[in-house]
C-alpha positions in Angstrom: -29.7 7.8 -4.5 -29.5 11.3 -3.0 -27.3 14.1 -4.3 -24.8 14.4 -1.1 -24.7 9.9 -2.0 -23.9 10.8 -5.2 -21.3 13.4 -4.6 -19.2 11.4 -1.9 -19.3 8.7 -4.6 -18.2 10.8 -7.9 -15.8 12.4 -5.4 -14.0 8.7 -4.5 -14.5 7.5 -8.1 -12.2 10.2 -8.8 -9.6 9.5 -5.5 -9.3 6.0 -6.3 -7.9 7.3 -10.8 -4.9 9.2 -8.9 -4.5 6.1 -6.1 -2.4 3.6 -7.4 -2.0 0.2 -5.1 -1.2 -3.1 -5.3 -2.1 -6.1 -2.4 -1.3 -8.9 -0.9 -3.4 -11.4 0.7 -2.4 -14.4 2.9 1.2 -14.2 3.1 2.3 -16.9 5.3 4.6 -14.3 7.3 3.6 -13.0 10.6 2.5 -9.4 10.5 5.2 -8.7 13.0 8.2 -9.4 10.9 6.4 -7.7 7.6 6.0 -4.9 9.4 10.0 -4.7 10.1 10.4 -4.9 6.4 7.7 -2.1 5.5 8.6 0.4 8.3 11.7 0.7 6.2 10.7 1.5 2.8 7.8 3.8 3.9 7.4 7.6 3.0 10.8 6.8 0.8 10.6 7.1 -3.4 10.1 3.9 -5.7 13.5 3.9 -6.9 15.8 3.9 -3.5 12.7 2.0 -1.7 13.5 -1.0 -4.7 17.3 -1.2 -3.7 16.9 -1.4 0.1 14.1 -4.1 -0.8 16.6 -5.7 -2.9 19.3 -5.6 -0.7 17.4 -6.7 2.2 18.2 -10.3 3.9 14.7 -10.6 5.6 12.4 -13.3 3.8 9.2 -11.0 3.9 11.4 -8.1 1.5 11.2 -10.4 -1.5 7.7 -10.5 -1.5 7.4 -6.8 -0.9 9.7 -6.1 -3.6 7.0 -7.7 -6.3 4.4 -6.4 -4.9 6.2 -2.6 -5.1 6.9 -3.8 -8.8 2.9 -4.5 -9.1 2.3 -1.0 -7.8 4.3 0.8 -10.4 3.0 -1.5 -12.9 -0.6 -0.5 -11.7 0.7 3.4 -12.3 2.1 2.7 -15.4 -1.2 1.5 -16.8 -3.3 4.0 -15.4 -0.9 6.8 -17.4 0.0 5.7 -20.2 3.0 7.6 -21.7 4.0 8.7 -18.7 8.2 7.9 -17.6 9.0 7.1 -14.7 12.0 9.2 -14.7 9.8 12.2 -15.3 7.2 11.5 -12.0 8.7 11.6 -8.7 6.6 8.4 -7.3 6.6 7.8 -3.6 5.9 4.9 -1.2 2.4 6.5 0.2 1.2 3.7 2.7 2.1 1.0 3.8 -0.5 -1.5 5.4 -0.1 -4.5 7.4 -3.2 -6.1 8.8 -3.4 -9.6 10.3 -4.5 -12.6 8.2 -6.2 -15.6 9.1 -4.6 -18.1 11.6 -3.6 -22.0 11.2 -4.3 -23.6 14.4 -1.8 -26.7 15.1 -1.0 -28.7 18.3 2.4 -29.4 19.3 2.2 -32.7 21.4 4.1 -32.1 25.1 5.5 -34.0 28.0 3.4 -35.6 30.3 0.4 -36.2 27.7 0.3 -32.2 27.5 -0.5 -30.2 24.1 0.9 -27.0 23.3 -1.1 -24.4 20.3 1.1 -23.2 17.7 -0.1 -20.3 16.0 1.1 -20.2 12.3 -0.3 -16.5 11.5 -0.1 -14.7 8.1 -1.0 -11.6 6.6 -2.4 -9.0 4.2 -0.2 -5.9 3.2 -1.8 -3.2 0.7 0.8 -0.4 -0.7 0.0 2.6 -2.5 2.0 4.0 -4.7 1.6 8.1 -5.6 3.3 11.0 -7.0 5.2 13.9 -5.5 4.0 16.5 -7.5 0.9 16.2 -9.4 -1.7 15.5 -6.3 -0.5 18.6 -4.3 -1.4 21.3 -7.9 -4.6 20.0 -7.7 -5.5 20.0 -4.4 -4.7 23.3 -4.3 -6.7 24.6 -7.5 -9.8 22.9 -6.0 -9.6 24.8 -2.3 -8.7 27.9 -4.7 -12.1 27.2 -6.8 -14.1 26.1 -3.4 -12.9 29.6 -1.8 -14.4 31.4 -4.7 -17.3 29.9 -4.8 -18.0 30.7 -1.3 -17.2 34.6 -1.4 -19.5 34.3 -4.3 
């Protein structure tokens, strides 16, 4: 593996330790109603995003409320000790992509057939924190700038 390889991979490896996401695959929802539900509950933080999930009568916010719960688990064991209280998580992205597609026949007048389309989904959520990424990005262009007046 070449050096530029090896640095684009160390640099992900270390991305993917602050990145904290949960998904969901094959939700029998169409992505057109999850996306109703996750358009409301993006950019907003953990807490408040759980009660509107909560309070929400749409089917597909039940499911999205577990998998939010599966998110903050997933941060929760990547930092240990850490509260809750203390970190100001966020919802970071919300992803929608179609599923696959059951194909079913609807029988019609006249010896006709109609296709029904039962479609479902796959919705990924990330999960990150206000005010730890944003320090570090910072020192790094600080430490990149130095090293080129260098």
């Amino acid at each position: 593996m070449g050096a530029r390889k090896q640095e684009t991979a160390s640099r992900r490896k270390e991305e993917r330790k602050t990145q904290y996401v949960a998904r969901l695959n094959n939700v029998p929802t169409s992505p057109r109603k999850m996306r109703l539900v996750t358009d409301l509950i993006r950019g907003m933080d953990v807490d408040k995003a759980l009660y509107v999930l909560q309070f929400t009568k749409k089917e597909p916010a039940k499911r999205l409320y577990k998998l939010l719960l599966s998110a903050i688990a997933n941060w929760k064991e990547k930092n240990e000790g850490a509260r809750l209280d203390e970190n100001q998580l966020y919802v970071q992205e919300v992803k929608v992509d179609a599923g696959r597609m059951l194909k079913r026949v609807q029988p019609a007048p006249q010896g006709r057939a109609h296709r029904i389309r039962k479609r479902s989904n796959h919705v990924t959520l990330t999960v990150a924190n206000r005010m730890q990424p944003e320090v570090e990005e910072v020192v790094v262009k600080e430490n990149a700038k130095s090293e080129k007046i260098k």
